[in-house]
N, C-alpha and C positions, 0 to 999 in steps of 0.2 A: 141557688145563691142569689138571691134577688134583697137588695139593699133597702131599707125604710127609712124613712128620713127620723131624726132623733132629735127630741128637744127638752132642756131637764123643768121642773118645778116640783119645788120642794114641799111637802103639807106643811101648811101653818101647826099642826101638829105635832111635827118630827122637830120644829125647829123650839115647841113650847117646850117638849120632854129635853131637846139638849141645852136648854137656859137651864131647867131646875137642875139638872144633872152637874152643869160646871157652878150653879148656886150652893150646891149642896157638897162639893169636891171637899173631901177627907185630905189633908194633907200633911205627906210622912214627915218624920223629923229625924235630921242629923246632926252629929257631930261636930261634923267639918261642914265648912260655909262654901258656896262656890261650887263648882263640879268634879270636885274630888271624887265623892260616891254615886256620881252619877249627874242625872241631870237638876238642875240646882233650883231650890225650892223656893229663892226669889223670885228666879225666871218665872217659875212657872205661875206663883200666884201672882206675877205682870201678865202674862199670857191670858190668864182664866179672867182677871178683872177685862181686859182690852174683849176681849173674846164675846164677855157678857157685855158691855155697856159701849165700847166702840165699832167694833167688827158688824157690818153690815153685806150679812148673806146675798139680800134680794139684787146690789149692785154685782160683785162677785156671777148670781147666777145669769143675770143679763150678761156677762161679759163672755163667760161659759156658751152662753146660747147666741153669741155672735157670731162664731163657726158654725161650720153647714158640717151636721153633727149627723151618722148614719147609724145604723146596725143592722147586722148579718149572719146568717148563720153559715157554716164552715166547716164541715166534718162532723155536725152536729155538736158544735158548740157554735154559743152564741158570741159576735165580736163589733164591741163598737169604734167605732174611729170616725175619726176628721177628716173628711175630703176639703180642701182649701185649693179651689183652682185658681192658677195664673190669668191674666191678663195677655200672657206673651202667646202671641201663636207657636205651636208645636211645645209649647215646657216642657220640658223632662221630669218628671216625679223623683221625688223622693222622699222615702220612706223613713221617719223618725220614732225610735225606738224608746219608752223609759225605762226609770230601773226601780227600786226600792230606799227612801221611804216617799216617793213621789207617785206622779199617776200620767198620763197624759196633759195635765195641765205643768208638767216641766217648762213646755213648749211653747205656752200661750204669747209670750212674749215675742217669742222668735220666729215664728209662724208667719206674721205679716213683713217682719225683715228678708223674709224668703220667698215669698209669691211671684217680686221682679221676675224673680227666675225660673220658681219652679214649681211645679203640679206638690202642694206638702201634705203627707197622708202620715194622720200620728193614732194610731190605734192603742188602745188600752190592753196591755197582756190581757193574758187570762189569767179570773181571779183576782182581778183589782179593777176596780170603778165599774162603768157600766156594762161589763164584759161578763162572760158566766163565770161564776165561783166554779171553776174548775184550774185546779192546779197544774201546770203542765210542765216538763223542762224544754232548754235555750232548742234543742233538735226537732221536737214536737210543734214549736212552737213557729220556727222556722218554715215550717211546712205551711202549716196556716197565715201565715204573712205572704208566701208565694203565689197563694192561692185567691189571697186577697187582693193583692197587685195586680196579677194575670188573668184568671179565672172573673175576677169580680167585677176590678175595675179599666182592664183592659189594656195595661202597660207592658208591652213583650219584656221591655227593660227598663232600668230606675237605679236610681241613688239609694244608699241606706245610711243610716248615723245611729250609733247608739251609747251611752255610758250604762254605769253599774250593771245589774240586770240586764239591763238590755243591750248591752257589749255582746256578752256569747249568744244571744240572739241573732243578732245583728251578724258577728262572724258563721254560725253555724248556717244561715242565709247565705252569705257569697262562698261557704264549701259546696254546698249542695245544690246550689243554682248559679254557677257560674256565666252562665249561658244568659243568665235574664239579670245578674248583678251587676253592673258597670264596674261601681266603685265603691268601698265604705270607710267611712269616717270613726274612727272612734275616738272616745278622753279614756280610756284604760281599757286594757286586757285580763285584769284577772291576775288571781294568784294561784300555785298550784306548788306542790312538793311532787307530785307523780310523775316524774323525768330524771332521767340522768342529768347531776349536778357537779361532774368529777372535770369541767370544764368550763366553769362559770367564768366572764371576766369580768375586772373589778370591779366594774359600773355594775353589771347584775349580781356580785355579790354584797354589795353596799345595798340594791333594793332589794335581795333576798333578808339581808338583816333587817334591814327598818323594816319591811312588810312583818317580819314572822316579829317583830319588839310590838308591833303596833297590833297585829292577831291580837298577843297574849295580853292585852293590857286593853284594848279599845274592841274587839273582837268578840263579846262573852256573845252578842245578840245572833253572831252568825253560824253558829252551834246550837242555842236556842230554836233557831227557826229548821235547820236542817235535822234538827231530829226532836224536839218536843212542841211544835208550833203551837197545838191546840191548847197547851198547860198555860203559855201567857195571852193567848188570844182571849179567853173566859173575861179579863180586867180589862185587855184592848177596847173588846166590843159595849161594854158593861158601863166604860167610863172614858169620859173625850179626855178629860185629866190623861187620863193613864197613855191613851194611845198619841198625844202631843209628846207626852214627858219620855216616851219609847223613841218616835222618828225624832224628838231634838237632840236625843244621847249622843246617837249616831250623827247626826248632822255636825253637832258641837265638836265630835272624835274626830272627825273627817282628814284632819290631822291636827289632834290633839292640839284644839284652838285653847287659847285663854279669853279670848274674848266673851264680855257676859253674854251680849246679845250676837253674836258671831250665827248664830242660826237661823235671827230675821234678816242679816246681811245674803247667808249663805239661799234662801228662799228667793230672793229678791223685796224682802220687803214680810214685814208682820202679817198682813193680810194676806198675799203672799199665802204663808207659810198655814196660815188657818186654814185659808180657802183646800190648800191640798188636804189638809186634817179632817175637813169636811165632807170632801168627796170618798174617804175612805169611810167617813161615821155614817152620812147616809144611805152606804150602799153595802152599810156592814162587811167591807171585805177586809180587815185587818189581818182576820187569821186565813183568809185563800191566799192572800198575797203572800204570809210569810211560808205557806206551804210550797214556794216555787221552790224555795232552797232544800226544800226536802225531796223533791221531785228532780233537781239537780243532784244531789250528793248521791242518791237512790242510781240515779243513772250513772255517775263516776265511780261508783262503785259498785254495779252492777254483779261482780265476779267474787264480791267481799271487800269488807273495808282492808285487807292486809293484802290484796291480789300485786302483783309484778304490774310496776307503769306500762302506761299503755303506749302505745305508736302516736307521734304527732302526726295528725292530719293535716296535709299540706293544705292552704288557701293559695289560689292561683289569683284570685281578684285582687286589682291593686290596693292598698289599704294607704291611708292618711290619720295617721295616731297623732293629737295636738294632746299634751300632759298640760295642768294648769296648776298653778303655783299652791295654794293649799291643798295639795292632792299629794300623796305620793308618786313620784315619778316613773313611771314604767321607761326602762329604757327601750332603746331601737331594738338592742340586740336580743333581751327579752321576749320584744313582739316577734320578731325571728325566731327564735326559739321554737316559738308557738305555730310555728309553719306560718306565719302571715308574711305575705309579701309588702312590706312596708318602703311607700315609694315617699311617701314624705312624713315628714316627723319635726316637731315644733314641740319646745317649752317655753310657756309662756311664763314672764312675769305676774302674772295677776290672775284670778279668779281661782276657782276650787272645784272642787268637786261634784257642785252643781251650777259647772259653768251656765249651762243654758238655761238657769233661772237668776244669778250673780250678775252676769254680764252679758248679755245676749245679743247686744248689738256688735261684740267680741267675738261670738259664739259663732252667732250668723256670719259673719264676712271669712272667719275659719272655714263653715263646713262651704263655702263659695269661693275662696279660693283653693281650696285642697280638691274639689271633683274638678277643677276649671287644668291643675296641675297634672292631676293623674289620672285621668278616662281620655 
């Protein structure tokens, strides 16, 4: 496991085939105006104009190649990440996780908000960005993030943070390594129906209903991904259109926003939101990345989709759940549920679902004072 140092550049090439590609972008026609049927077809021909004549890659990749940017192999797969060391003598690491439709550039922001303190290592799952197209789920996955903190980079113990995707990462981490987990942060836990629900209280049945309103209504892409990936990947990979107009649905659903542009808000910004569109088109991983969810459902359902719920596995590691205001709210007793040991818990007025590209100066002082509270 010996690490390489990692630095991107894109061919002048790759970047001529993706102009003619969004010059040449086909675009579908609806009915309804707006995001009624989806993601809305002014945005997007805003998106593809900005994309072709203002969006500027080559600053983006400088910015990219600001981090001390590695890769490694790890069970024989290959994994890249960000080592970003502190200033402070002895820093404690921690470990930042993303999820879906983002990359390792969630974090760009929040990364130098976090150095004051801490050793911040943000790796790219696998199967998204520079990491190998190999699909793996949150327990798999978990293993090779221990391996990489300990084995690779020499942290007996560390911090972890994760949302979306990288939630049950992130927890499947402090089950299995408790001993080298301090503490972890999360913005959600996940939804599941696989539990006894014959003593839900109001609070988690109020997020049982909005979650399973907002499944069937905002939810069609995560069904898609967990059993047909490859059928929408073919237009993902084929066309920057397609795979913008895919991660803005979801972005825009996140809780069924109305806002037009609510998706360059929810990114931190237009460019922003290109730059992650980017890192997926150059390194073609649209359809690895949607295969985690198939790799996920593959393993919760391991015994049959119709098998008897399973046992909650307890977490011993303190947990810090912050919910963020355009998000659905996972409550406390929820995250209990879930066997997490949840020592602090905050909702916030503001941000969403991607808080740590939204508001990251919010973000950051969150995941700093919830490990300062609970380790």
């Amino acid at each position: 496991m010996n690490p390489q140092p990692f630095s991107l550049h894109v061919a002048d090439s790759v970047l001529e085939d993706l102009r003619y590609r969004l010059e040449h972008t086909r675009f579908p026609s609806s009915q309804n105006e707006g995001w009624t049927d989806g993601t809305s077809t002014g945005y997007m021909k805003d998106v593809v104009r900005y994309w072709t004549s203002e969006y500027d890659w080559r600053k983006a990749e400088a910015e990219i190649n600001s981090f001390s940017h590695f890769t490694v192999e790890i069970d024989g797969v290959k994994i890249h990440y960000i080592h970003q060391k502190s200033d402070k003598p002895g820093a404690k690491a921690v470990l930042l996780t993303h999820g879906w439709p983002d990359s390792f550039y969630r974090y760009h922001s929040v990364i130098p908000m976090l150095t004051d303190e801490y050793d911040v290592i943000v790796p790219s799952l696998p199967g998204y960005g520079f990491s190998e197209k190999k699909a793996m789920n949150s327990k798999e996955i978990a293993k090779i993030w221990a391996k990489l903190m300990q084995g690779v980079l020499g942290y007996d113990t560390f911090f972890a943070s994760g949302g979306d995707t990288g939630a049950p990462v992130t927890i499947e981490l402090a089950r299995q390594f408790p001993d080298a987990v301090q503490a972890i942060h999360l913005t959600d836990v996940g939804w599941s129906n696989d539990f006894d629900q014959s003593n839900l209280s109001a609070e988690e049945q109020k997020f049982q209903e909005e979650t399973s309103t907002w499944y069937w209504s905002e939810g069609a892409y995560t069904m898609m991904h967990a059993t047909k990936p490859l059928t929408v990947a073919y237009g993902l990979n084929d066309s920057p259109a397609a795979l913008a107009a895919w991660a803005a649905s979801f972005a825009h659903a996140s809780h069924a926003h109305t806002d037009e542009n609510y998706v360059d808000t929810a990114f931190g910004g237009r460019d922003a939101f290109i730059t992650t569109m980017m890192i997926y088109w150059i390194t073609e991983t649209a359809g690895s990345a949607m295969q985690m969810y198939r790799e996920e459902a593959n393993a919760a359902h391991a015994g049959g989709w119709g098998e008897a719920p399973k046992a909650i596995e307890k977490c011993t590691v303190p947990v810090a759940l912050t919910v963020y205001n355009i998000d659905v709210h996972t409550p406390q007793d929820w995250a209990e549920r879930q066997g997490l040991n949840v020592k602090r818990y905050e909702a916030k007025d503001i941000g969403g679902h991607f808080a740590a590209m939204e508001i990251p100066d919010v973000f950051a002082k969150d995941v700093k004072t919830a490990f300062k509270q609970i380790s």
